[in-house]
C-alpha positions as CSV (number, residue, x, y, z in Angstrom):
1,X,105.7,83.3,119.4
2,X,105.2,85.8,116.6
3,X,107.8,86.2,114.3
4,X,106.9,90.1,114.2
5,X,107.8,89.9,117.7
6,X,111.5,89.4,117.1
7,X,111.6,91.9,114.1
8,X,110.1,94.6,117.0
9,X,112.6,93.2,119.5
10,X,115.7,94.2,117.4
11,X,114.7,97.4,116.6
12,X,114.3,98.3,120.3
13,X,117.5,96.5,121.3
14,X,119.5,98.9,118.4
15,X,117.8,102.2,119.3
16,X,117.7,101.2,123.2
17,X,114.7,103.6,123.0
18,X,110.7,102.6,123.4
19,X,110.1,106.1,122.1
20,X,112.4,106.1,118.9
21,X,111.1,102.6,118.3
22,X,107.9,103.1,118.3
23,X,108.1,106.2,116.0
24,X,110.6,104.1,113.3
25,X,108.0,101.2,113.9
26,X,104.7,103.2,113.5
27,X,103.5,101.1,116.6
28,X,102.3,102.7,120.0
29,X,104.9,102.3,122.8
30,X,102.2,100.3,124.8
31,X,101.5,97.9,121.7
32,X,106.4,97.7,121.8
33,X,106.0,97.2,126.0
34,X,102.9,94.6,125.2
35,X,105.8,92.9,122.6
36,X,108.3,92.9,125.5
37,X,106.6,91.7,127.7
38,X,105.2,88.4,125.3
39,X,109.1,87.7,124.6
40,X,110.0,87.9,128.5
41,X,107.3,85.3,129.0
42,X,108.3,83.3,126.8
43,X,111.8,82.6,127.2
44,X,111.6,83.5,130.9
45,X,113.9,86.0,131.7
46,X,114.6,90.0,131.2
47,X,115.2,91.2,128.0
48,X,115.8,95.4,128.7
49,X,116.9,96.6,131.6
50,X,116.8,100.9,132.3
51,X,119.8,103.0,132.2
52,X,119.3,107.1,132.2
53,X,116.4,108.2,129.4
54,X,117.1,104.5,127.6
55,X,116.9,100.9,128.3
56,X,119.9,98.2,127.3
57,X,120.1,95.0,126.5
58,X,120.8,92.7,129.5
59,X,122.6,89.4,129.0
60,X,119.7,87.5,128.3
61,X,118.7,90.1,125.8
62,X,121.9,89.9,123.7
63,X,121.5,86.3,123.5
64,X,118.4,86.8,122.2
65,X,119.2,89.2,119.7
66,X,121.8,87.4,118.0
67,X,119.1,84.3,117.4
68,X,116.2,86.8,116.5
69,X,118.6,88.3,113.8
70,X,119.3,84.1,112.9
71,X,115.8,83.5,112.3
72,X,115.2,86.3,110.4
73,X,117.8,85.8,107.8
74,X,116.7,82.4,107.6
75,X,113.2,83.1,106.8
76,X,114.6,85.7,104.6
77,X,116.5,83.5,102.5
78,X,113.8,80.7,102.8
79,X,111.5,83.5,100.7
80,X,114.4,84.5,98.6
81,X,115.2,80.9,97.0
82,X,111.7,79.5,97.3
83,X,110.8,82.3,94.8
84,X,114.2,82.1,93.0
85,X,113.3,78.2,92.1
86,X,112.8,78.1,88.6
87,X,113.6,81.2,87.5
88,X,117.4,81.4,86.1
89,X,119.3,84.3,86.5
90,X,117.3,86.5,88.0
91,X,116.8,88.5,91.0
92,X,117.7,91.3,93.4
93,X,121.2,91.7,94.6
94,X,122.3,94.2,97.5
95,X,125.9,95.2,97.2
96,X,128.3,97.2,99.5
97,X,131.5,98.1,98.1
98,X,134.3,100.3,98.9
99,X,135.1,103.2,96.6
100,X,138.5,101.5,94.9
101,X,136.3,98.4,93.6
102,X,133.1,100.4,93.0
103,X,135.2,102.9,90.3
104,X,137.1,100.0,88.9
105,X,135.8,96.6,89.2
106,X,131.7,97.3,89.5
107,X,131.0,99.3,86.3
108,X,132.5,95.9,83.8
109,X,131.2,93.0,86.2
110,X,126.8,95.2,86.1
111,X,127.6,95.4,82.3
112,X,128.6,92.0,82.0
113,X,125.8,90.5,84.7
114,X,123.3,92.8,82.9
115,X,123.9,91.4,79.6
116,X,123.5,87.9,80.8
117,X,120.5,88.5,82.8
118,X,118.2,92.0,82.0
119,X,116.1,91.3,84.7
120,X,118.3,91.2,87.3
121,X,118.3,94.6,89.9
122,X,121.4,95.7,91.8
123,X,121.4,98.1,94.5
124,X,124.7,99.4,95.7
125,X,125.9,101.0,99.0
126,X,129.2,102.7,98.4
127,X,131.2,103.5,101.5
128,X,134.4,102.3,103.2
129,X,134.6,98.8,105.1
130,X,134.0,100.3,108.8
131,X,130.4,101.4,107.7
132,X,129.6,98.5,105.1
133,X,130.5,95.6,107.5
134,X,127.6,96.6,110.0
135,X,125.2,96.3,107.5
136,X,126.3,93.1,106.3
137,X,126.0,91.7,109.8
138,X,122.1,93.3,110.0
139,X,121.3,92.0,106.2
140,X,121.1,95.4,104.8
141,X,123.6,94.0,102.0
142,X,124.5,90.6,100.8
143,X,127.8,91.1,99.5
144,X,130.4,93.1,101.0
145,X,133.5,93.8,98.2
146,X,136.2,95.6,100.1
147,X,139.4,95.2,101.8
148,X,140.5,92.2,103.9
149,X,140.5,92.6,107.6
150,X,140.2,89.5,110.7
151,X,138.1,86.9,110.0
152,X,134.8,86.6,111.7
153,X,132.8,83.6,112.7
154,X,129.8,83.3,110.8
155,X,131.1,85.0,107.4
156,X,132.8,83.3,103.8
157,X,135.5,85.4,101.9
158,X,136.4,85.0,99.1
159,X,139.9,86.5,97.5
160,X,138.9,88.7,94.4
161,X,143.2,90.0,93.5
162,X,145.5,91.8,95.6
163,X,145.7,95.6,95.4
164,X,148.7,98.0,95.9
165,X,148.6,101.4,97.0
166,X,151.4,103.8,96.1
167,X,153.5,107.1,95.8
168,X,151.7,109.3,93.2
169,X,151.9,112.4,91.5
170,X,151.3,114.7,88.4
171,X,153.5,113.6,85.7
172,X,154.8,117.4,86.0
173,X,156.4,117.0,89.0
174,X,159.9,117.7,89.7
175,X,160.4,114.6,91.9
176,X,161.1,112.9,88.4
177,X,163.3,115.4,86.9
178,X,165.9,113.3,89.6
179,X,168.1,110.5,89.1
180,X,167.0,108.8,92.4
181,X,164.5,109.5,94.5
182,X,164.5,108.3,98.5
183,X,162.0,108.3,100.9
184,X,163.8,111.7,102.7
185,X,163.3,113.4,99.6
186,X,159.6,112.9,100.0
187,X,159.8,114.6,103.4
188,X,160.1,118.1,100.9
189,X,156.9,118.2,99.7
190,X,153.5,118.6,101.0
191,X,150.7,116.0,100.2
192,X,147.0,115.1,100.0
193,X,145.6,112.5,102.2
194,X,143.0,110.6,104.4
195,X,142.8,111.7,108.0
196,X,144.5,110.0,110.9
197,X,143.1,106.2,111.4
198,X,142.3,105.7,107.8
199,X,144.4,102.2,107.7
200,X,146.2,103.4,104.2
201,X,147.2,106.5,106.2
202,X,148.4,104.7,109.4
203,X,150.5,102.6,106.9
204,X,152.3,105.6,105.5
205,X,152.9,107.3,108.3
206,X,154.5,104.4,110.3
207,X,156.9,103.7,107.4
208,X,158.5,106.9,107.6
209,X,158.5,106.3,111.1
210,X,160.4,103.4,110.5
211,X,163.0,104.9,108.7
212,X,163.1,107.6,111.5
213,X,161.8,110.3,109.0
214,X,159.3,112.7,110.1
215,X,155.6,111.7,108.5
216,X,154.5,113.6,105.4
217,X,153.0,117.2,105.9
218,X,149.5,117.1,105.2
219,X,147.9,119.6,103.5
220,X,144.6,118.8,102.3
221,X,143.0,116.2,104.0
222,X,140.0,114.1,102.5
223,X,138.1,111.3,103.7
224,X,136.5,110.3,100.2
225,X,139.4,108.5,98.2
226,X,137.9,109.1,94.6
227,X,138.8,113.1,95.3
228,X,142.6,111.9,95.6
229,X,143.2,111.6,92.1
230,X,141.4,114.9,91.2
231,X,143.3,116.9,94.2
232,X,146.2,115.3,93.1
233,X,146.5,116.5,89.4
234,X,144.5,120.0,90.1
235,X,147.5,120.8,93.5
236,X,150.4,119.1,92.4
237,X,150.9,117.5,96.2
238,X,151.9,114.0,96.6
239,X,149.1,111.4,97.2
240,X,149.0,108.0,98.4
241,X,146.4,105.7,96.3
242,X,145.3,102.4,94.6
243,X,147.9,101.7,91.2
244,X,144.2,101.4,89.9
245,X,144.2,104.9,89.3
246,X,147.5,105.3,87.4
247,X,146.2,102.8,84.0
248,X,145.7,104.3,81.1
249,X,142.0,105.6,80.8
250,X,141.3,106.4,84.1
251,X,140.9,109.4,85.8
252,X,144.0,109.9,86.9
253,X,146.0,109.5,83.7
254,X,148.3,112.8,84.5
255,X,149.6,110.7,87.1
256,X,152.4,109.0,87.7
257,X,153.8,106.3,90.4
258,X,156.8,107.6,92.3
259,X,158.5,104.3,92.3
260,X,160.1,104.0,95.4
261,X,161.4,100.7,97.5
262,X,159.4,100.0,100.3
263,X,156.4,102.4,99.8
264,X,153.9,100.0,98.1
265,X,150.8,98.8,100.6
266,X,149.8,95.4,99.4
267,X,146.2,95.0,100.4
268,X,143.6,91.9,99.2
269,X,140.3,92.5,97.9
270,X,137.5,90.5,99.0
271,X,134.1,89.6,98.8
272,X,132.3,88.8,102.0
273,X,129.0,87.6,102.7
274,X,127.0,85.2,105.2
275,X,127.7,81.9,105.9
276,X,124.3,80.4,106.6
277,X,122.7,83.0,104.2
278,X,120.9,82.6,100.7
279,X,122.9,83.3,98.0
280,X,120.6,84.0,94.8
281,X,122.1,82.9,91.3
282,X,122.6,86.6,90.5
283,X,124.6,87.3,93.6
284,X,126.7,84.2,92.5
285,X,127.2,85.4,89.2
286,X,128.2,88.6,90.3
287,X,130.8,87.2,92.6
288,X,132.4,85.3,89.5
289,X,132.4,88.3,87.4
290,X,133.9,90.7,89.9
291,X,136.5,88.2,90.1
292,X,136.9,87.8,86.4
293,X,137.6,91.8,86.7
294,X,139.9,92.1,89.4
295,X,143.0,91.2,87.8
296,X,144.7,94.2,88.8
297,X,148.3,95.2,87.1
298,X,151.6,93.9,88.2
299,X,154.4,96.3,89.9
């Protein structure tokens, strides 16, 4: 069996297309059938079966696919130490991180890694968990930093610090001109958020459902949280976002927390990578310093 093979087999079985395949591939559909047709032998049994325009995987197939996708990271990270040995801190690490940590905890933990070790490279994929944790599972990225969600077989996290997520608004507004603020007075006021489904989002809104309140009126919504702080400050609506953003320094220094019991979102932050896969010394050191710069502030 040729390990090319496999490599072709998984790009059919994600596009469930011979055409699209063999256009990504820069093979000839007969050459992807020919490839097909070797594994089927092989392992004695169907791999695709048709459907419509496409073909799908049929349950022989998807067990197949999940050891293809084995064996490749294997031999991937068979190359990866093998040419690591000897070498010290050096290396390629490929890093996906959610916006929160890539603002805050990436820019001191690269400085410090780089300083240590010039010849490392780091490529970073910034998006949220949803579309990070797809390509951790294909090998696209090595690390995933991002928030905690259910543990899945096959994966090691590792707790980087606890983040909170909170009430905020320009330091001009006239929420703190009053002596105490509740969560009905917070029902006045328009805001800036993520859309519906957004798990920071669903949080808020269900804690003023709690309470029997109606949720906050949204009037700009935006699905990249680094605007928040900017929309914040520049509108004057209320905002719902990492303490991160309120320190001194940052961007959102015109902002302050409306402190408020029972509005604070207590998320982890965690690093996530493969079980069985290579870890290079640089990806190591990287874990260790994003850890070293996740000490977040106390309420």
């Amino acid at each position: 069996m040729d390990l090319r093979d496999l490599r072709y087999f998984e790009v059919i079985a994600e596009l469930e297309h011979m055409g699209r395949a063999a256009e990504r591939l820069h093979k000839t559909q007969p050459a992807l059938t020919s490839c097909v047709r070797r594994l089927e032998e092989a392992y004695g049994a169907t791999l695709f079966e048709k459907t419509g325009r496409g073909i799908r995987l049929t349950i022989a197939g998807r067990a197949l696919l999940k050891w293809a996708q084995r064996t490749r990271f294997d031999v991937e990270s068979a190359r990866r130490e093998i040419g690591d040995i000897g070498q010290g801190l050096t290396g390629h690490v490929k890093l996906g991180i959610v916006p929160t940590a890539a603002q805050f905890l990436l820019p001191p933990a690269a400085r410090d890694l780089l300083k240590e070790a010039p010849g490392v490279t780091v490529r970073t994929t910034v998006a949220l968990g949803d579309v990070l944790a797809p390509l951790l599972r294909s090998g696209d990225i090595d690390l995933l930093v991002g928030t905690e969600g259910p543990s899945e077989p096959g994966f090691t996290t590792r707790l980087l610090a606890e983040d909170q997520i909170v009430v905020a608004a320009i330091a001009s507004h006239e929420l703190f001109s009053k002596t105490k603020v509740t969560l009905r007075d917070l029902t006045d006021y328009k805001w800036v958020l993520q859309p519906q489904g957004a798990p920071i989002r669903d949080w808020l809104d269900q804690t003023f459902d709690r309470h029997h309140l109606p949720r906050p009126v949204v009037q700009v919504e935006s699905t990249m949280l680094l605007m928040l702080p900017t929309l914040i400050g520049e509108t004057g609506l209320l905002s719902f976002i990492s303490r991160l953003h309120l320190q001194e320094g940052s961007s959102g220094a015109r902002l302050r927390e409306v402190k408020l019991r029972g509005t604070t979102m207590r998320r982890r932050m965690v690093v996530t990578f493969r079980e069985s896969g290579y870890l290079s010394p640089a990806a190591q050191r990287l874990i260790a310093l994003l850890a070293k710069h996740a000490r977040l502030p106390a309420e």
